[in-house]
N, C-alpha and C positions, 0 to 999 in steps of 0.2 A: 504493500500500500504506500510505503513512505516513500521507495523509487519509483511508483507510476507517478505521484503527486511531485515528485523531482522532476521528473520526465515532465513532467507539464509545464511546469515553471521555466524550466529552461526552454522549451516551445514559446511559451509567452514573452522571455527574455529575445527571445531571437528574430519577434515578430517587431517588437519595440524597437529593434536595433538597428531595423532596415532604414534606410535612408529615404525609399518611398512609402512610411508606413503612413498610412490616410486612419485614423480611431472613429469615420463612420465606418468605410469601408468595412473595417474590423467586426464592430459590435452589429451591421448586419448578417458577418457572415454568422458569429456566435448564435446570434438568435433565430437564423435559415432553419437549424437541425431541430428545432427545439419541438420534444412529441405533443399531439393537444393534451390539456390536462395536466400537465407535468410542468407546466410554464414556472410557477413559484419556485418549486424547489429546485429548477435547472438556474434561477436568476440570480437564486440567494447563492449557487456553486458558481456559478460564473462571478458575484460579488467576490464571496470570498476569496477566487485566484486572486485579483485583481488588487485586490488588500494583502495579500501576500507578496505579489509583484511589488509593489507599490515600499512594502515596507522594506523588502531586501533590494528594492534600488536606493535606498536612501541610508540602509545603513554601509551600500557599498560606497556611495558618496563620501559617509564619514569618515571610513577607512579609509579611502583613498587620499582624502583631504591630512590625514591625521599622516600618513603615510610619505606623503610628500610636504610636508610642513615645512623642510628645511630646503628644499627647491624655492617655496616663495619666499625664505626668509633670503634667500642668496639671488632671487630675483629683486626684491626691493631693495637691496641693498647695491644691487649693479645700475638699477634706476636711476637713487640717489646720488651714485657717483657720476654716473650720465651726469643730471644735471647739475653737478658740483662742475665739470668738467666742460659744459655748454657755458655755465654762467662766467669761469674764466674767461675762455674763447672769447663770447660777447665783451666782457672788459677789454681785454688786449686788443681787441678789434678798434674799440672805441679809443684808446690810446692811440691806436696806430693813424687813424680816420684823423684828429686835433694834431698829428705829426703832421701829415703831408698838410692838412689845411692849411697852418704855419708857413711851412716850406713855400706853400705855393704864394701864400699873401708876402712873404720875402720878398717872393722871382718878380712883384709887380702883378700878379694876374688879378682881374676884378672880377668881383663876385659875382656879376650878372652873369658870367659865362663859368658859372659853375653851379650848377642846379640842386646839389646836396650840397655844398659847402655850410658852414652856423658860422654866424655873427658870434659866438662867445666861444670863446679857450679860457680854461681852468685847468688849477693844479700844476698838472704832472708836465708841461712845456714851458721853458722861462721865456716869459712873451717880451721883452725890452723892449729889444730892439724891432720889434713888428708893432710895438707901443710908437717908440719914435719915430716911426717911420709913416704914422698915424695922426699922430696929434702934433699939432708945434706949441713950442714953451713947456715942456716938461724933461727937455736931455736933461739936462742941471740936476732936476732934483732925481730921477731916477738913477743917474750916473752918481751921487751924493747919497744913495742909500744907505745907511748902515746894515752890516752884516745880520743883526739879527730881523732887519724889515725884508719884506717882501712881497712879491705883486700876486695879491692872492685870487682875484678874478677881474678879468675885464670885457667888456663887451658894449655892444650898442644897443639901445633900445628906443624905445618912440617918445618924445617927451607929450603928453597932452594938455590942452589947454586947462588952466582950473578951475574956471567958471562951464562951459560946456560941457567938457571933456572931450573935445576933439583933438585927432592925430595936429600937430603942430611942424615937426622935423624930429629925427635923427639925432640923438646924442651919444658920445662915448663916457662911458661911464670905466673907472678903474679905482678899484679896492685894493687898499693897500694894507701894512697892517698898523696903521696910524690913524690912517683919514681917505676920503675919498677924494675923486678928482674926476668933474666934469666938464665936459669938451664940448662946444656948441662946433656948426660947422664952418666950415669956412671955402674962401673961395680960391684961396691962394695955393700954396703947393702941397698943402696939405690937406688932408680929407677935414681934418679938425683943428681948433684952435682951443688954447684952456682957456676956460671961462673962471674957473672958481676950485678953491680948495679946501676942502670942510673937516677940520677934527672930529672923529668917530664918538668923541665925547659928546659933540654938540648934535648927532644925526640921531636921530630914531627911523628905522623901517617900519611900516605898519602895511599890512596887508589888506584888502580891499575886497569885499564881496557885496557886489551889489547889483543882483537879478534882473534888471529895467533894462540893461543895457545889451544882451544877448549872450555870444559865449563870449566876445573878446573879453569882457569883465572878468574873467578866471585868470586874463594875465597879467592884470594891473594889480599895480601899487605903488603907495608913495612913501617922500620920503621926509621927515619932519628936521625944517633945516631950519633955527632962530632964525629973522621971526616970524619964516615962512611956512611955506609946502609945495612941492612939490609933485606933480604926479608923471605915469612912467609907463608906458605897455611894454610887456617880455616878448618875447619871439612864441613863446608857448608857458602853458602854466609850471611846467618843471623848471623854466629857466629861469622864472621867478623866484620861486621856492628856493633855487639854488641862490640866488642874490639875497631872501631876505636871512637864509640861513646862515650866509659865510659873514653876513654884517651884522649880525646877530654874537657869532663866534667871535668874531675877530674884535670887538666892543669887550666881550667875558674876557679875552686874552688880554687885552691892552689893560682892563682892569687890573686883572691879577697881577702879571707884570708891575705894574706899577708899584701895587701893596706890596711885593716880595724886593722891589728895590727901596721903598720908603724902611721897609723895616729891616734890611739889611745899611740901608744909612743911621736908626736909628740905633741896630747894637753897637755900629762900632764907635757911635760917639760918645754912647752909655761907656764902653769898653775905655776910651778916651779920658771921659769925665773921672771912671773910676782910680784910671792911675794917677791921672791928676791930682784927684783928692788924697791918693795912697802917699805922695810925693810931698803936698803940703801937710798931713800928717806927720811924717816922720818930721820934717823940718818944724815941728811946733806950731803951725800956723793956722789961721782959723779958717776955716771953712765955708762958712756960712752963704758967704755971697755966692760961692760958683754953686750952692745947691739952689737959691733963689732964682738964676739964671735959667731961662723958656728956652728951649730950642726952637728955633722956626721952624727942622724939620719936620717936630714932634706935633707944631702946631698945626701947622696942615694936613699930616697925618690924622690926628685926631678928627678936624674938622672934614675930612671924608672917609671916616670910618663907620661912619652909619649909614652911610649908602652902602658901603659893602657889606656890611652884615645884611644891610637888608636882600643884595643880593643872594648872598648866600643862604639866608633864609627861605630865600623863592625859590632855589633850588636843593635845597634839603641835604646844602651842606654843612652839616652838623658842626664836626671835626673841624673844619676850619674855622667857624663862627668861633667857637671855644678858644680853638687860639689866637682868634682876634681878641677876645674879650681877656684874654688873660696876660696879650701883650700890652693889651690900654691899663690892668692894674698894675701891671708892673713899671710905667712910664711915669714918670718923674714931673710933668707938666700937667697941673690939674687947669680943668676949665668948668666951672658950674654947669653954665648950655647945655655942653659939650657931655658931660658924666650924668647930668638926667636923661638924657636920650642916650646913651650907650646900658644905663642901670634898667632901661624901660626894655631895649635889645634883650639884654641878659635875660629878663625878666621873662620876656616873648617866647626866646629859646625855649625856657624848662616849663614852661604851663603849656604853649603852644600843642595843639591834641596834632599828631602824627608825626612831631619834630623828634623827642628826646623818647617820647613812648610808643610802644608797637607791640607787636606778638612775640612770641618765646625767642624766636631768634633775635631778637632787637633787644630784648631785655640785658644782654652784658654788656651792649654798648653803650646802653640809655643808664647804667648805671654807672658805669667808668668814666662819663665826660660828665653827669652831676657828680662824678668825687672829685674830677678836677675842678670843677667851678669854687668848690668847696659848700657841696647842697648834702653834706652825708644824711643829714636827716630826713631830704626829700628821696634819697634813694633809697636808704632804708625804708621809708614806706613803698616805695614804688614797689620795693623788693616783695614785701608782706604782700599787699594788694597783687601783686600776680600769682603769688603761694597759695592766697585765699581764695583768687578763682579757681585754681586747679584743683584746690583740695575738693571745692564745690562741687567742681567737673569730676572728680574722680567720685565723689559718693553718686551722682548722678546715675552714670553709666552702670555700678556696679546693683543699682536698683531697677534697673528698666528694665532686666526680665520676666523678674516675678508680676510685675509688672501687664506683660507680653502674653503670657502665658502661664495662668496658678495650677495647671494639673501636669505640666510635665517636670521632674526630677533638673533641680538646678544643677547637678551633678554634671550634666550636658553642653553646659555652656559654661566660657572663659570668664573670668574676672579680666576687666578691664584696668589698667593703673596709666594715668598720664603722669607725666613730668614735664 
């Protein structure tokens, strides 16, 4: 019995497997033989093959799938390296695409007879000399660059009017990493003339979305320059994005820069001041006046150190906030203004909800930079208050089965324990 009902299965398998198999064709022919009278019990035999078929094709599926498991894991994985290995390509491609463009805007050729050519080069090509060769009035200061400056993007874009917003002309635009530099055009031997040059201190990028206008609107934006504004259309909304990002960047850079050379001017004058007094010391002499004495470094220092903390508040750097705050109490020049808005900073840091406090992994940092501030008794509690939630969370979990279920044996399920 058990080999004819084999025998059948594998008939019915081999019926499934054909490539012309039609399932009315089929279940006519099934039900052609059927005797009168007899019809129920041949439909519920014919059901149940079919449920047999049905289940041992599915559990061949599992096996097979189960079977070749590590064929697809070594298929996704050769995928993945695909497109690890396209997404290079595409990079170097595009490198190589802003080399020849370069090259070619050298040899003199104009853009009009080059139908993929882009108005903007970045990064990885040092554009100078394709700069000077572009704009008149800026050899000087570009050949006068200091080593650590550099020409971080430049390109053209449309300047529009600010009342309208209509296209106006063509301007060159160049990011530096100081300030920027715009070029109106001109009629002379050069494509451009400088018009203006603006410290990144005094520019703000702001981006512009404003639906009325169609899609060129996705490529505008301007640029906030005392005591104006400017506005600007991109070649396309990426070349945008890339402009408001690199003057975005290069503003965070010029900041920090700066605070890392005001406060390597102010240790070594600390360093200075100290042997100095170490020197009138031994010689018997009094002191008092060179401690009375302000440093102007220290003074201007102080007076834009709440912009930077505030920075660094917006960005959720923690760590350096703390050691800004712990270089102004160790500095020698007090200023009343100046130390209520740096004490309100401080302040900000440790209450502030997601700066100093977080979840478990945040908690040995958020307690290490309140022991430096000198807040042990805020981190002490910080400490507690996350102890007390887990311990919370720990009785929680280890009650929610009886909970779940009061007739099966807790025997069966895990104790939970967080940390």
């Amino acid at each position: 019995m058990i080999s004819s009902n084999t025998m059948e299965n594998s008939m019915i398998d081999d019926h499934f497997s054909e490539e012309d198999f039609d399932a009315i064709s089929y279940v006519r022919d099934q039900l052609r033989g059927m005797k009168s009278g007899d019809e129920t019990r041949q439909l519920q035999a014919f059901h149940a093959r079919l449920n047999v078929a049905n289940a041992q094709s599915s559990e061949l599926v599992k096996k097979s799938v189960f079977l070749n498991y590590k064929k697809f894991i070594d298929t996704a994985r050769e995928v993945s390296y695909l497109e690890r290995e396209i997404y290079e390509l595409s990079s170097l491609l595009s490198d190589q695409r802003m080399l020849i463009e370069t090259l070619m805007q050298m040899t003199g050729e104009d853009r009009s007879s080059i139908g993929t050519a882009s108005l903007h080069t970045s990064f990885s090509v040092n554009p100078m000399n394709v700069l000077m060769q572009k704009m008149d009035g800026i050899a000087s200061m570009l050949n006068n660059l200091p080593t650590s400056d550099r020409v971080i993007m430049h390109g053209e874009v449309v300047q529009l009017d600010s009342d309208n917003m209509r296209p106006q002309h063509n301007v060159m635009l160049i990011l530096l990493s100081d300030r920027l530099l715009i070029g109106q055009p001109s009629s002379g031997k050069y494509r451009f003339q400088l018009e203006s040059s603006h410290p990144l201190n005094n520019i703000a990028a702001v981006n512009i979305k404003d639906r009325e206008n169609g899609e060129t609107v996705t490529s505008m934006f301007k640029l906030l320059i005392f005591p104006g504004q400017r506005f600007f259309l991109a070649e396309n909304a990426r070349i945008k994005k890339e402009w408001l990002d690199c003057i975005e960047n290069a503003k965070r850079e010029l900041l920090h820069e700066g605070s890392l050379v005001r406060q390597a001017t102010i240790r070594g004058k600390r360093r200075h001041d100290l042997s100095a007094k170490m020197e009138l010391g031994n010689q018997f002499m009094p002191v008092a006046e060179s401690v009375a004495i302000k440093s102007p470094d220290e003074s201007a220092w102080l007076n834009e150190l709440p912009a930077e903390l505030d920075d660094c508040i917006a960005h959720r750097d923690m760590e350096h906030a703390v050691e800004l705050i712990m270089e102004w109490k160790s500095c020698n020049t007090k200023e009343a203004t100046i130390d209520a808005q740096l004490t309100l900073r401080e302040t900000q840091i440790v209450r502030r909800p997601g700066a100093l406090h977080g979840g478990p992994r945040a908690i040995k940092k958020a307690i290490n930079l309140l022991t430096i501030l000198g807040r042990a008794s805020q981190a002490v509690d910080l400490y507690l208050k996350k102890r007390s939630t887990v311990l919370i969370l720990t009785g929680t979990f280890t009650m929610v089965f009886p909970i779940l279920d009061n007739h099966l044996s807790l025997s069966h399920y895990p104790r939970f324990t967080c940390y």
